[in-house]
GUVOLUM-490112 format. One record per atom (N, C-alpha, C): chain; atom name; x, y, z. Coordinates in pm, whole numbers. Atoms other than C-alpha are relative to their C-alpha. Layout:
BEGIN
+-------+------+--------+--------+--------+
: chain : name :     c1 :     c2 :     c3 :
+-------+------+--------+--------+--------+
:     A :   CA :      X :      Y :      Z :
...
+-------+------+--------+--------+--------+
end
This chain:
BEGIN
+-------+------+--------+--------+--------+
: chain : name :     c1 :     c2 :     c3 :
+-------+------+--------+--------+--------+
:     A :    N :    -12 :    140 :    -36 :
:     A :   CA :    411 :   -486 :  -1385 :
:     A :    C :    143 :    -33 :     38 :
:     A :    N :   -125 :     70 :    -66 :
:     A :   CA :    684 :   -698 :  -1226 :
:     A :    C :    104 :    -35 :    -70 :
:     A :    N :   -124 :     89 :     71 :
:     A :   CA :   1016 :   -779 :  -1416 :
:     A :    C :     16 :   -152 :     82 :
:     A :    N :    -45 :     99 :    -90 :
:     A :   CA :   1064 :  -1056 :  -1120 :
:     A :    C :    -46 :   -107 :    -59 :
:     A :    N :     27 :    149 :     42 :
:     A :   CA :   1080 :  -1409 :  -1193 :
:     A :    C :   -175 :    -49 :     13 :
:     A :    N :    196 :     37 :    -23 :
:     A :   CA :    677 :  -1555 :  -1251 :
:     A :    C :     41 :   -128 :     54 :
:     A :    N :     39 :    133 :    -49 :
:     A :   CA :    550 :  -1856 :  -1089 :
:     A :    C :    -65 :    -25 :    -32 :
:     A :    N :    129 :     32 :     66 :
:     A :   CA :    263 :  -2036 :  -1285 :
:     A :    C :    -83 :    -50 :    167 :
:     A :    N :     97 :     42 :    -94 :
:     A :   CA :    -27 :  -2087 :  -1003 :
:     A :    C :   -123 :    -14 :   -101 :
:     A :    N :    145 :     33 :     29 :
:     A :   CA :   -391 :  -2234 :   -996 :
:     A :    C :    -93 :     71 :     89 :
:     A :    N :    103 :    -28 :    -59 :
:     A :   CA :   -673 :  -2079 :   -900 :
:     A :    C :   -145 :    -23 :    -41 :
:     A :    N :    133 :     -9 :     81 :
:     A :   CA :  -1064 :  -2094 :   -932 :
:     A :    C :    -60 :    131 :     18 :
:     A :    N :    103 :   -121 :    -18 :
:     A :   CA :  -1293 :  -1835 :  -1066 :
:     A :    C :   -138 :      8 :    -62 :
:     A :    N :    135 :    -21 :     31 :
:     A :   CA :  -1617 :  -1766 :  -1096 :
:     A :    C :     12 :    -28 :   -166 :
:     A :    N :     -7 :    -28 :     95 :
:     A :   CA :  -1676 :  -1827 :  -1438 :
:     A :    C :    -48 :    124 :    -47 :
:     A :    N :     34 :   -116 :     24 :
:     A :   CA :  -1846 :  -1514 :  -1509 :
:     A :    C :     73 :    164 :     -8 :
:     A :    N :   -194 :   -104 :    -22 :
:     A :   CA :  -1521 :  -1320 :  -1372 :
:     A :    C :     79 :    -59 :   -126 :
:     A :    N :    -51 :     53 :    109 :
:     A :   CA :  -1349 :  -1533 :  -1631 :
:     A :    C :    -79 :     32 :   -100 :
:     A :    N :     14 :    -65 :     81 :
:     A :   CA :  -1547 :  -1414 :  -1883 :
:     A :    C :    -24 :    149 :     -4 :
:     A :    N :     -9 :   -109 :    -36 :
:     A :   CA :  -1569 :  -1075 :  -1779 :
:     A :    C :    125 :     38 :    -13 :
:     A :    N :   -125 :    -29 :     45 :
:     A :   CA :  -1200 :  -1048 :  -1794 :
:     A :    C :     65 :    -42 :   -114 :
:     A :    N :    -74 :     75 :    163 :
:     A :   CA :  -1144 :  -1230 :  -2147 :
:     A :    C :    -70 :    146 :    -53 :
:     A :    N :     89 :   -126 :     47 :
:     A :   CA :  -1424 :   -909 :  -2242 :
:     A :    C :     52 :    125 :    -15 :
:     A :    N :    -66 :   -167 :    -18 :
:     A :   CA :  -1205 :   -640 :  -2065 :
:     A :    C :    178 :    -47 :    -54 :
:     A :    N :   -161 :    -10 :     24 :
:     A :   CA :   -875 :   -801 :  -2191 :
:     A :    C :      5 :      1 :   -162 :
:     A :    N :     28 :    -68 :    177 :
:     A :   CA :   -995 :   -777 :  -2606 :
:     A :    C :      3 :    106 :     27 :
:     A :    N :     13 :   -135 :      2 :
:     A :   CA :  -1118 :   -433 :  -2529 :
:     A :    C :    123 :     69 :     14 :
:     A :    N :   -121 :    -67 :     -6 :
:     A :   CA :   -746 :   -355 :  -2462 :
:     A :    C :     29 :     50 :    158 :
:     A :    N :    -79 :     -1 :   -133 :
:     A :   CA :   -747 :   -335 :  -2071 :
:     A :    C :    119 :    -12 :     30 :
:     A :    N :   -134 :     22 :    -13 :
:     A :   CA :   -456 :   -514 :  -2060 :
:     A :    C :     98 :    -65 :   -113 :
:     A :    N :    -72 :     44 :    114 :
:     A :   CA :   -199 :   -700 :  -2311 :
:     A :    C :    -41 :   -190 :     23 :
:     A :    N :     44 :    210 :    -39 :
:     A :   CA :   -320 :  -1085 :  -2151 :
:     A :    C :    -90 :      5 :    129 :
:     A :    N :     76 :     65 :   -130 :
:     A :   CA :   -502 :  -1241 :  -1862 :
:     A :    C :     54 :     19 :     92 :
:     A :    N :    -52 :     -4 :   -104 :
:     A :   CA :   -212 :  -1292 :  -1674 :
:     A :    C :     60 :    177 :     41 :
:     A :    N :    -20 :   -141 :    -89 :
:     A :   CA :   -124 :   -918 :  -1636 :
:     A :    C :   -116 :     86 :     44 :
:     A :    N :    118 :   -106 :    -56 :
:     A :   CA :   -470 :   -771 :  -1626 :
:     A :    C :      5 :   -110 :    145 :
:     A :    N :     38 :     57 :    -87 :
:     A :   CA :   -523 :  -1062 :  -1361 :
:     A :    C :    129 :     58 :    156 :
:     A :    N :   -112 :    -85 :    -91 :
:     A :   CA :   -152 :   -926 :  -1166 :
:     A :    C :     12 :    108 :     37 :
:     A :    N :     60 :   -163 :    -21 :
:     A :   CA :   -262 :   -551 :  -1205 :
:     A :    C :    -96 :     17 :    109 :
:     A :    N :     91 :     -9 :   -107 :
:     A :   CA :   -535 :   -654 :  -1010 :
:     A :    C :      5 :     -8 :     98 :
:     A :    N :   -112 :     47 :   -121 :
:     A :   CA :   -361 :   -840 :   -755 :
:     A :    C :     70 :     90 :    139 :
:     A :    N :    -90 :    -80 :    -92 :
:     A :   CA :   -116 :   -588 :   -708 :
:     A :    C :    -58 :     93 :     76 :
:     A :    N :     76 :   -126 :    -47 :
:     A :   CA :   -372 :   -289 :   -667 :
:     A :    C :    -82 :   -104 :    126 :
:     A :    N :     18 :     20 :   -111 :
:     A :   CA :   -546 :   -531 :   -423 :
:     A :    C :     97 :    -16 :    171 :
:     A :    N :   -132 :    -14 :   -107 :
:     A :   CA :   -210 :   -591 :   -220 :
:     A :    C :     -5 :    122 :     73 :
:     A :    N :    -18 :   -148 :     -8 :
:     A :   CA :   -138 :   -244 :   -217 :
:     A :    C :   -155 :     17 :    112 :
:     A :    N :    113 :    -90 :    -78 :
:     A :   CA :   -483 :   -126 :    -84 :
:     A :    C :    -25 :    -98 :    154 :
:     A :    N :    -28 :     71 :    -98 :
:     A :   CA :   -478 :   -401 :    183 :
:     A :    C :    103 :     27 :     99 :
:     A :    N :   -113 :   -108 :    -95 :
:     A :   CA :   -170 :   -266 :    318 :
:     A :    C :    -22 :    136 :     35 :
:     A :    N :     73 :   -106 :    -79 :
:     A :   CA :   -285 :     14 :    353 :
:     A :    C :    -94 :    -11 :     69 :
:     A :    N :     90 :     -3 :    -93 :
:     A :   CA :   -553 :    -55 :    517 :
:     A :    C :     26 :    -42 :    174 :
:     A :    N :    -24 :     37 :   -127 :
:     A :   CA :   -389 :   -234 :    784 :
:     A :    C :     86 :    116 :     53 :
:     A :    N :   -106 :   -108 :    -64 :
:     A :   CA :   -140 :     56 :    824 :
:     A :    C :    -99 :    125 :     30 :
:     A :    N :    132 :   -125 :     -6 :
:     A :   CA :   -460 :    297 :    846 :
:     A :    C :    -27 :    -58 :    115 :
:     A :    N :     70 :    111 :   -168 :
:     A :   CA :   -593 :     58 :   1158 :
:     A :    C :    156 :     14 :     63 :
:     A :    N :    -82 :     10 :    -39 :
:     A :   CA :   -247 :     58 :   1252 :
:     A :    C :     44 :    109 :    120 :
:     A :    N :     34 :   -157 :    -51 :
:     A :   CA :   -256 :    443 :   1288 :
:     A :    C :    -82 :     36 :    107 :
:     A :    N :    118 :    -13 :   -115 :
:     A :   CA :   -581 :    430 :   1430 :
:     A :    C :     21 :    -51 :    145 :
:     A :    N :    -73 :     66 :   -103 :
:     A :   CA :   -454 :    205 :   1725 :
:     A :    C :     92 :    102 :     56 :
:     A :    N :    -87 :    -77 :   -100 :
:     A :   CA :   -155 :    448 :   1803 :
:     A :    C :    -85 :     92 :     -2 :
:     A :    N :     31 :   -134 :    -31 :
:     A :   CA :   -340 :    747 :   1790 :
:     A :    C :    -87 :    -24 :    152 :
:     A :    N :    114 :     14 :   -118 :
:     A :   CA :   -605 :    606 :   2083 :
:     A :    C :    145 :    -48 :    120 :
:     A :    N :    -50 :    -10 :   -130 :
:     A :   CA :   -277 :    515 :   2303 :
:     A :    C :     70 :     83 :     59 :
:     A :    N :    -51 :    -94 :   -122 :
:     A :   CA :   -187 :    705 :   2601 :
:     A :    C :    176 :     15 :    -25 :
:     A :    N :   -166 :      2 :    -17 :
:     A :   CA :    188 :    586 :   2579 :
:     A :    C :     46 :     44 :   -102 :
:     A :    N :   -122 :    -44 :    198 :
:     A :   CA :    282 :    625 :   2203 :
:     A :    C :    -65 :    181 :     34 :
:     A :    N :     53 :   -173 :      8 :
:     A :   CA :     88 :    997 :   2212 :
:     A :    C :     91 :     45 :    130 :
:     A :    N :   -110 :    -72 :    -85 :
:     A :   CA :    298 :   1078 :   2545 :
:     A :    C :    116 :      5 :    -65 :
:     A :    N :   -135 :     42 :     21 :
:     A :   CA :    617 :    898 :   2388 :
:     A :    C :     22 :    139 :   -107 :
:     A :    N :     21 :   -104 :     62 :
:     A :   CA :    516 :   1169 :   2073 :
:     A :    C :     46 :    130 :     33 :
:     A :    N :    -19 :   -129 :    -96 :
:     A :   CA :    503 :   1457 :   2269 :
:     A :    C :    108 :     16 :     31 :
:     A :    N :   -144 :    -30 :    -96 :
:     A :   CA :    835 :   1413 :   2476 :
:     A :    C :     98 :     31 :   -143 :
:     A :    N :   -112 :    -18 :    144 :
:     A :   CA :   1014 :   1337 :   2082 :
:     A :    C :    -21 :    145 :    -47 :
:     A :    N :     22 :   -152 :     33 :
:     A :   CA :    854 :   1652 :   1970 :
:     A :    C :     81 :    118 :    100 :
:     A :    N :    -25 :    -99 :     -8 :
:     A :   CA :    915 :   1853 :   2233 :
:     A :    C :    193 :     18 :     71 :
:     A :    N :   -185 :     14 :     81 :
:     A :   CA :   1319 :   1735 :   2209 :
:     A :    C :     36 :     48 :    -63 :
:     A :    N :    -65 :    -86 :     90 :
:     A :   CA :   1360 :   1838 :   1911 :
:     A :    C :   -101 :    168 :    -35 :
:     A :    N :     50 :   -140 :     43 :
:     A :   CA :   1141 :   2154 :   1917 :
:     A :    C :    117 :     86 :    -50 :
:     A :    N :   -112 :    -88 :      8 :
:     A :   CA :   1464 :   2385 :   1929 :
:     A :    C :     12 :     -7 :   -146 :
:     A :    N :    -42 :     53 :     81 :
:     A :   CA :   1572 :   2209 :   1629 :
:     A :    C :   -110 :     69 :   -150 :
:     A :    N :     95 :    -44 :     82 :
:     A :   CA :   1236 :   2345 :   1407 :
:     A :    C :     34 :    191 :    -16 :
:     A :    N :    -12 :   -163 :     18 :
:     A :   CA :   1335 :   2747 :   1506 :
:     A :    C :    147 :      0 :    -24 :
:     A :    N :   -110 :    -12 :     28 :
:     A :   CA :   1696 :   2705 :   1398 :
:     A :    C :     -5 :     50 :   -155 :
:     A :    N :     -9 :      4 :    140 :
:     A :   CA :   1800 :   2868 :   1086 :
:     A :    C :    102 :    -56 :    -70 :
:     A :    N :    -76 :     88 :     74 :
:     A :   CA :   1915 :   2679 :    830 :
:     A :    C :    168 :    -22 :    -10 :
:     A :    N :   -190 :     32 :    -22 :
:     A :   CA :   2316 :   2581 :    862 :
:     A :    C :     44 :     35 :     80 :
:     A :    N :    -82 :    -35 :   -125 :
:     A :   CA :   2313 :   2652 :   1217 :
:     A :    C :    -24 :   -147 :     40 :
:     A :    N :     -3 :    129 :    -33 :
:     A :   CA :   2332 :   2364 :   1427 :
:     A :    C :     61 :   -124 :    -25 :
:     A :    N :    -72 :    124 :     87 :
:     A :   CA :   2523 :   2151 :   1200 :
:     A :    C :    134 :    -87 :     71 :
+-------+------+--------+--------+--------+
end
């Protein structure tokens, strides 16, 4: 979890989620509400970003220009891959 300054917010939830997480936060999930509820958060953040950076991927890989632009960088520094180590420097 976050050392960073908190902000108290409001939200609504299902009640059923609200009790579902009072259930998994006795059982010892987490130490409170508000961090099992921020754990969750974060792991949703997280996987959201990724996802857009996965579509992101997907996008360059289908264009013509970035996959040429690729190619030309690659084959720039090819040389640079059969060098042995502390030449070139």
């Amino acid at each position: 979890m976050s050392t960073k300054p908190k902000r108290k917010v409001t939200y609504s939830l299902p009640e059923e989620l609200i009790e579902d997480i009072a259930c998994v936060v006795r059982e010892g999930a987490a130490p409170s509400y508000s961090a099992f509820v921020e754990e969750a958060l974060t792991e949703k953040v997280r996987a959201a970003r990724e996802e857009a950076l996965a579509a992101a991927f997907g996008q360059a890989a289908a264009d013509p220009a970035f996959l040429a632009d690729v190619e030309e960088t690659m084959e720039a520094f090819r040389h640079a891959d059969n060098e042995p180590p502390g030449e070139g420097e």
